[in-house]
LUMVEX-395532 format. One record per residue (C-alpha): residue number from 1; residue in one letter; x, y, z. Coordinates in nm, 3 decimals, always signed. Layout:
N
NODE  num  residuo       px       py       pz
NODE  NUM        a        X        Y        Z
...
This chain:
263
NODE  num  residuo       px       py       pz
NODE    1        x   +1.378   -0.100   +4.294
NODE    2        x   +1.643   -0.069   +4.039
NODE    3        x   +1.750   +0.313   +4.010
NODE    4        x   +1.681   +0.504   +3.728
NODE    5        x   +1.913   +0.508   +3.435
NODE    6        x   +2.197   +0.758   +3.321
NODE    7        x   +2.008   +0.822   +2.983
NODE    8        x   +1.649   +0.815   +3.158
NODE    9        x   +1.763   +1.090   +3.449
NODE   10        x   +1.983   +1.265   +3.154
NODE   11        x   +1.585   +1.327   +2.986
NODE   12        x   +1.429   +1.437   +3.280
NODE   13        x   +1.678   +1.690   +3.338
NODE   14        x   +1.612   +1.814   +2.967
NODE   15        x   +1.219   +1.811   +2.946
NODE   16        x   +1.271   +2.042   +3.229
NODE   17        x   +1.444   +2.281   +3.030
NODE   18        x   +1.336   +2.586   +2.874
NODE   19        x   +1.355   +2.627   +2.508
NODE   20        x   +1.637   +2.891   +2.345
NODE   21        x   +1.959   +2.938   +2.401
NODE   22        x   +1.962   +2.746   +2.752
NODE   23        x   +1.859   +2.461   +2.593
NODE   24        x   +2.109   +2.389   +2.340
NODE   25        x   +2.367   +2.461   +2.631
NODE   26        x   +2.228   +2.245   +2.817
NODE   27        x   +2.195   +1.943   +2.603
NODE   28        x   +2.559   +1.977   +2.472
NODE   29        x   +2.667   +1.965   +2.867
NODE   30        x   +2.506   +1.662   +2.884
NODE   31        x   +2.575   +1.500   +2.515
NODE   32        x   +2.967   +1.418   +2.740
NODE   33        x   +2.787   +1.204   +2.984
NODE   34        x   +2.560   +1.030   +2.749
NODE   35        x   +2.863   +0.936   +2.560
NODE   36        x   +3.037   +0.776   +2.824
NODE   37        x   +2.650   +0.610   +2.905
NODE   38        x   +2.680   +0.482   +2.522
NODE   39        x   +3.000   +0.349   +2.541
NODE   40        x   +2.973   +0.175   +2.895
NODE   41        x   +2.692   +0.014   +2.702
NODE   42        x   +2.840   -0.091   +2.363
NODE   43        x   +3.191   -0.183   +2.586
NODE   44        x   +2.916   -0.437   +2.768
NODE   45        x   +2.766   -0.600   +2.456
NODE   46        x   +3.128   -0.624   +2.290
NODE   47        x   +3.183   -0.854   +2.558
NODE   48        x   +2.917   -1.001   +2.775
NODE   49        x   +2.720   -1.118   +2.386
NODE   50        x   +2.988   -1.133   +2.099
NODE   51        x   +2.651   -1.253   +1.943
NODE   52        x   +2.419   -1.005   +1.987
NODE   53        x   +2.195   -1.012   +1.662
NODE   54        x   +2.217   -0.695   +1.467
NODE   55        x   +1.942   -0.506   +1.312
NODE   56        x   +2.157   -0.403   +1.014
NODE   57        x   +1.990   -0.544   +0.703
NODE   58        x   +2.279   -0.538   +0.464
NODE   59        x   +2.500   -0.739   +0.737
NODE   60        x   +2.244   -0.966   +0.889
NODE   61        x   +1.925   -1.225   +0.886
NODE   62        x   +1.756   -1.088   +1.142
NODE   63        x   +1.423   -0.904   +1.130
NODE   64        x   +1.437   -0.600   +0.972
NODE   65        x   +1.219   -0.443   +1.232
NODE   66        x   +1.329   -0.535   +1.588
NODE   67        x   +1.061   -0.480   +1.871
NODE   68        x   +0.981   -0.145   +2.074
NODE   69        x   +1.149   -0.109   +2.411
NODE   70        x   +0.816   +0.008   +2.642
NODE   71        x   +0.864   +0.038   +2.962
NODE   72        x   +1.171   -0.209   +2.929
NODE   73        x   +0.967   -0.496   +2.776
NODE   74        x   +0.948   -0.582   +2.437
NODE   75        x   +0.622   -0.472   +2.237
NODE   76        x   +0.521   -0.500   +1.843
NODE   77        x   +0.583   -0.179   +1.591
NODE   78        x   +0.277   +0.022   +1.635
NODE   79        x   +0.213   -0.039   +1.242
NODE   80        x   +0.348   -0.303   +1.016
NODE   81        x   +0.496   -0.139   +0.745
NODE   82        x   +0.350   -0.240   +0.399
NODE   83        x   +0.676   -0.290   +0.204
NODE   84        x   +0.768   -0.688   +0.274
NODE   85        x   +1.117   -0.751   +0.427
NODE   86        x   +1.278   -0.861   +0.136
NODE   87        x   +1.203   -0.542   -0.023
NODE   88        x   +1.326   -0.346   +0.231
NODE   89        x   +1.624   -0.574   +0.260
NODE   90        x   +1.757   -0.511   -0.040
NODE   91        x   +2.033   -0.226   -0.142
NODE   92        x   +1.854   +0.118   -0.153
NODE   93        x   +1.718   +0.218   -0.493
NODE   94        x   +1.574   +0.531   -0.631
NODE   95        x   +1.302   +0.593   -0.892
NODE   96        x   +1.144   +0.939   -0.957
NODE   97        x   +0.766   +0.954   -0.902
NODE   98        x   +0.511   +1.233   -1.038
NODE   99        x   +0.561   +1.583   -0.858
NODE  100        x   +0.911   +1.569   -0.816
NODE  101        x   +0.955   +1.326   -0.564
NODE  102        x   +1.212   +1.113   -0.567
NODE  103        x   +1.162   +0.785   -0.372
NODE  104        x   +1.442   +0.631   -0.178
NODE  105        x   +1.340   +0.254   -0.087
NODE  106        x   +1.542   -0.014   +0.100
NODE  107        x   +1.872   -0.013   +0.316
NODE  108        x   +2.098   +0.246   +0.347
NODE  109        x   +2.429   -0.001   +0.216
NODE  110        x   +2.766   +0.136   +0.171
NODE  111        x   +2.763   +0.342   -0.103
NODE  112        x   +2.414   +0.440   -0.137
NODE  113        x   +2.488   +0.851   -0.073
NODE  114        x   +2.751   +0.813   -0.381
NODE  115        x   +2.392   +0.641   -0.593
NODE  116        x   +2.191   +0.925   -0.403
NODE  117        x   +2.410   +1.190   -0.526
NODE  118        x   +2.405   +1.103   -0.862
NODE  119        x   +2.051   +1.069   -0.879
NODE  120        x   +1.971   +1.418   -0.725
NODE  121        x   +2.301   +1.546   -1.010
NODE  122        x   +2.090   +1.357   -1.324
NODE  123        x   +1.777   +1.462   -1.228
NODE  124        x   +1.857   +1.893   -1.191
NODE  125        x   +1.569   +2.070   -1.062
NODE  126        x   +1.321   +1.863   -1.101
NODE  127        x   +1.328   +1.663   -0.751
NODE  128        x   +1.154   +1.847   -0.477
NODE  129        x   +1.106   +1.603   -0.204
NODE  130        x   +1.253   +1.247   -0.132
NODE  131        x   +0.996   +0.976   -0.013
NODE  132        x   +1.204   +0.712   +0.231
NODE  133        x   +1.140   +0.407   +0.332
NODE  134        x   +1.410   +0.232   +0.485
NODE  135        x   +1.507   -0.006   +0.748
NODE  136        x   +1.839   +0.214   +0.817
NODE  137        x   +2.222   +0.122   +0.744
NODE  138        x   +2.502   +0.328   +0.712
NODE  139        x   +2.565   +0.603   +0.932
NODE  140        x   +2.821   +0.750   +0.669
NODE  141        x   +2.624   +0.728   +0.398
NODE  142        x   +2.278   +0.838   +0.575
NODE  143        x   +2.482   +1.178   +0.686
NODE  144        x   +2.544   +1.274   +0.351
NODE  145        x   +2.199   +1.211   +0.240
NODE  146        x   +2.108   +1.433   +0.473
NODE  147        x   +2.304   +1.665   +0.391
NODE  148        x   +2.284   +1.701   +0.013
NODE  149        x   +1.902   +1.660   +0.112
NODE  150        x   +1.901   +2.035   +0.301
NODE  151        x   +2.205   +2.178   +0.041
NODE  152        x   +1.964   +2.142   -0.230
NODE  153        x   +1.662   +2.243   -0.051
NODE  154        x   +1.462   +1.903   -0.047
NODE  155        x   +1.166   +1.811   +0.180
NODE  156        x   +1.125   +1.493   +0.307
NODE  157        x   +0.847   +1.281   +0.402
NODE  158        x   +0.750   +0.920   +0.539
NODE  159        x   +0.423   +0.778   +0.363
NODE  160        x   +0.140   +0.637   +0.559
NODE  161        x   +0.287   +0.272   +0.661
NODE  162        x   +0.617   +0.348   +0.453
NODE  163        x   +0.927   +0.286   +0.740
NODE  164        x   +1.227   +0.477   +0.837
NODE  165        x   +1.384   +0.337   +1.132
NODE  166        x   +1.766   +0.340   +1.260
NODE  167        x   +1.972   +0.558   +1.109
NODE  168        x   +1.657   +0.686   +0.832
NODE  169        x   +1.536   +0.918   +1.085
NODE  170        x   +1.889   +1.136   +0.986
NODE  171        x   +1.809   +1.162   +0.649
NODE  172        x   +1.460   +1.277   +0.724
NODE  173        x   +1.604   +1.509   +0.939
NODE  174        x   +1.788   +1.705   +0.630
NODE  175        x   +1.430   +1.828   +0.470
NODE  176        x   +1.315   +2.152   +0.486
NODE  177        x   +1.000   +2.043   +0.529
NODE  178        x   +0.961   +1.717   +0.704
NODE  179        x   +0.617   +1.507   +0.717
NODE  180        x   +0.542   +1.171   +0.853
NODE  181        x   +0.189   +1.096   +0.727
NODE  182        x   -0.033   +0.857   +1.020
NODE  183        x   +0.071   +0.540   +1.051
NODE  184        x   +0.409   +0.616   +0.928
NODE  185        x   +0.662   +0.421   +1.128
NODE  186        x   +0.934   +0.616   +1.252
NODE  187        x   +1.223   +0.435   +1.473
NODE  188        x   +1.563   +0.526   +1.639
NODE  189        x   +1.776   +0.315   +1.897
NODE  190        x   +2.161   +0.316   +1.967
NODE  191        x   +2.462   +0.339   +1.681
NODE  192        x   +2.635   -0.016   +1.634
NODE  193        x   +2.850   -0.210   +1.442
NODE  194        x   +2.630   -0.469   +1.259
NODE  195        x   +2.957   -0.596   +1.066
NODE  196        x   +3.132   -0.957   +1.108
NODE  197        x   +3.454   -0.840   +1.244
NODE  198        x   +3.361   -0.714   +1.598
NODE  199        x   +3.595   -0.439   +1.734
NODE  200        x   +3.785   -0.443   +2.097
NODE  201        x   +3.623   -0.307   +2.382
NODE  202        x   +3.810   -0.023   +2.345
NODE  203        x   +3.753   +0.075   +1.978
NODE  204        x   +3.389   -0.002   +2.022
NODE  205        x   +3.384   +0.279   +2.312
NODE  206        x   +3.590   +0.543   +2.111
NODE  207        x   +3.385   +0.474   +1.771
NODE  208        x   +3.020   +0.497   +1.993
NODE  209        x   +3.165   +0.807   +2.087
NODE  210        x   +3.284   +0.958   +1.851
NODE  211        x   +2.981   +0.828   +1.593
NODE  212        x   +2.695   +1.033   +1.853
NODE  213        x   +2.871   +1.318   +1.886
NODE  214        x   +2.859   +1.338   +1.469
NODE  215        x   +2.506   +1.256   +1.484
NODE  216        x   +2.393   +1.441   +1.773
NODE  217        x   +2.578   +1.782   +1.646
NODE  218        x   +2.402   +1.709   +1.318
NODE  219        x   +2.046   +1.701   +1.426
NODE  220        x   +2.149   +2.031   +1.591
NODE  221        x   +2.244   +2.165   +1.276
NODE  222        x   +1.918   +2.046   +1.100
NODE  223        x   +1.680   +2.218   +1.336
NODE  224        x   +1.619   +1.882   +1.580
NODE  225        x   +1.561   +1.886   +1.935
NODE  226        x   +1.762   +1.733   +2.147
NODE  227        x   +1.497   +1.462   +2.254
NODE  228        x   +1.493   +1.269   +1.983
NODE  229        x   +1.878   +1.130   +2.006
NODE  230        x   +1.832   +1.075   +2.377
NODE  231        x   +1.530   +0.874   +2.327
NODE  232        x   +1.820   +0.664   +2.103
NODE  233        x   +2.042   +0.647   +2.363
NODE  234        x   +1.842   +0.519   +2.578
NODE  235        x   +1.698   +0.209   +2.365
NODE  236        x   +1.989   -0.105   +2.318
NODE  237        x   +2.064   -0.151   +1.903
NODE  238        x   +1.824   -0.459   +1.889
NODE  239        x   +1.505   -0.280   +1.963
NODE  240        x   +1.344   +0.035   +1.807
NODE  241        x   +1.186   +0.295   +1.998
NODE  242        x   +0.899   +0.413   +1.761
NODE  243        x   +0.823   +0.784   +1.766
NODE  244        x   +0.485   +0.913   +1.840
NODE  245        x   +0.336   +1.187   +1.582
NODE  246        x   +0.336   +1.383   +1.903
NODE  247        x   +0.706   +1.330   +1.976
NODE  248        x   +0.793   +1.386   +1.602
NODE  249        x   +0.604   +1.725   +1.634
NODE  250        x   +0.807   +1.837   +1.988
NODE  251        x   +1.111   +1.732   +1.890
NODE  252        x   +1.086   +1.946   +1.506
NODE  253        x   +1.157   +1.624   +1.327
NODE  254        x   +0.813   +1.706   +1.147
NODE  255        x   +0.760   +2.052   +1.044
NODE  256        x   +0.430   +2.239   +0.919
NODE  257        x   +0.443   +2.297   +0.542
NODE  258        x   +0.579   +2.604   +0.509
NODE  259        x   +0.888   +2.489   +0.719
NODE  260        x   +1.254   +2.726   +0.705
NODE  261        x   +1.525   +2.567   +0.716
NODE  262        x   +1.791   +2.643   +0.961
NODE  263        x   +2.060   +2.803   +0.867
């Protein structure tokens, strides 16, 4: 029997954590050896499969949702989203809906916080919440969504078979108060380069790196538990692993209503 893996005992030793302080001490003792687990991985798929298809829709043909890792064998989203592929596919675009909410729809391309930013500037007070439904992109640019989104006191929300996979789930993360309506589809795997120039062995393990310890330290920031990056770590950058509404609810990535931010 093959023994268990880095990530998988890495979760095991945090479920069995108590919540508080210990916790967050914990999980930052650990984020070191998950790094290393991350970049042992991306340092293996830099060279064993120069080819390896990425998930990226704004670099890439491939399907903008990949399969679920369960149980190590590939399985089908739990929903198919309703938005076709070449919709979601295309650069991210905004358009204000009734209420205040601002929807966000399609990848998260270079340049799309800059469009975000001057959206949220143009439109004052009047957005409340932001609506995504994404396939994921940029880590850059979903970071300072996210950010912007909890500076100016935003909620977020995922519709009822609206998607927000790969890096999405960080902007979601930056509401105040964060719902995923049933049947919303909700995905995270590992950080990658989906761009034609692929980087040495060596860059790829300091960028891997360097790139979760930005994201994992943000989701602390935001009110996240832990869980929900190590369930990315442990899933390879051409599968998803989909999010349960109970495993959205543990690890605070939905809140109730009358959510506080964290400050």
């Amino acid at each position: 029997m093959r023994p268990p893996s880095l990530a998988l005992r890495l979760k095991e030793t945090f479920l069995r954590t108590d919540d508080g302080a210990l916790m967050r001490y914990a999980f930052f003792s650990l984020l070191a050896a998950a790094g290393i687990f991350v970049a042992i991985d991306v340092r293996e798929l830099s060279l064993a499969n120069a080819n390896l298809p990425g998930h990226d829709p704004m670099h890439t043909d491939a399907p903008v949702l990949p399969p679920a890792l369960t149980d190590g064998v590939p399985q089908a989203p739990p929903v198919q989203p309703e938005s076709p592929p070449e919709v979601l596919r295309q650069p991210m675009r905004f358009e204000l809906l009734s209420g205040g909410t601002l929807r966000a729809e399609g990848s998260i391309d270079l340049g799309a916080a800059v469009r975000f930013a001057e959206e949220i500037e143009a439109r004052g007070e009047y957005v409340k919440s932001v609506a995504l439904n994404s396939p994921g992109g940029s880590v850059d640019d979903a970071l300072a969504m996210s950010m912007l989104i909890r500076e100016k006191g935003l909620n977020t929300r995922v519709a009822s078979k609206a998607l927000c996979a790969s890096s999405c789930p960080i902007v979601f993360a930056g509401g105040v108060s964060r719902e995923a309506d049933k049947d919303a589809v909700v995905g995270v795997h590992q950080v990658f380069n989906a761009g034609q120039a692929r980087p040495s062995p060596e860059q790829a393990m300091s960028g891997a790196q360097s790139t979760t310890a930005r994201i994992a330290r943000h989701l602390d920031e935001m009110g996240i538990g832990a869980g929900l990056w190590i369930n990315a770590l442990e899933t390879p950058p051409d599968r998803l692993y989909y999010l349960t509404v109970n495993e959205m609810t543990e690890f605070k990535l939905t809140t109730d209503a009358v959510a506080t931010a964290k400050q």
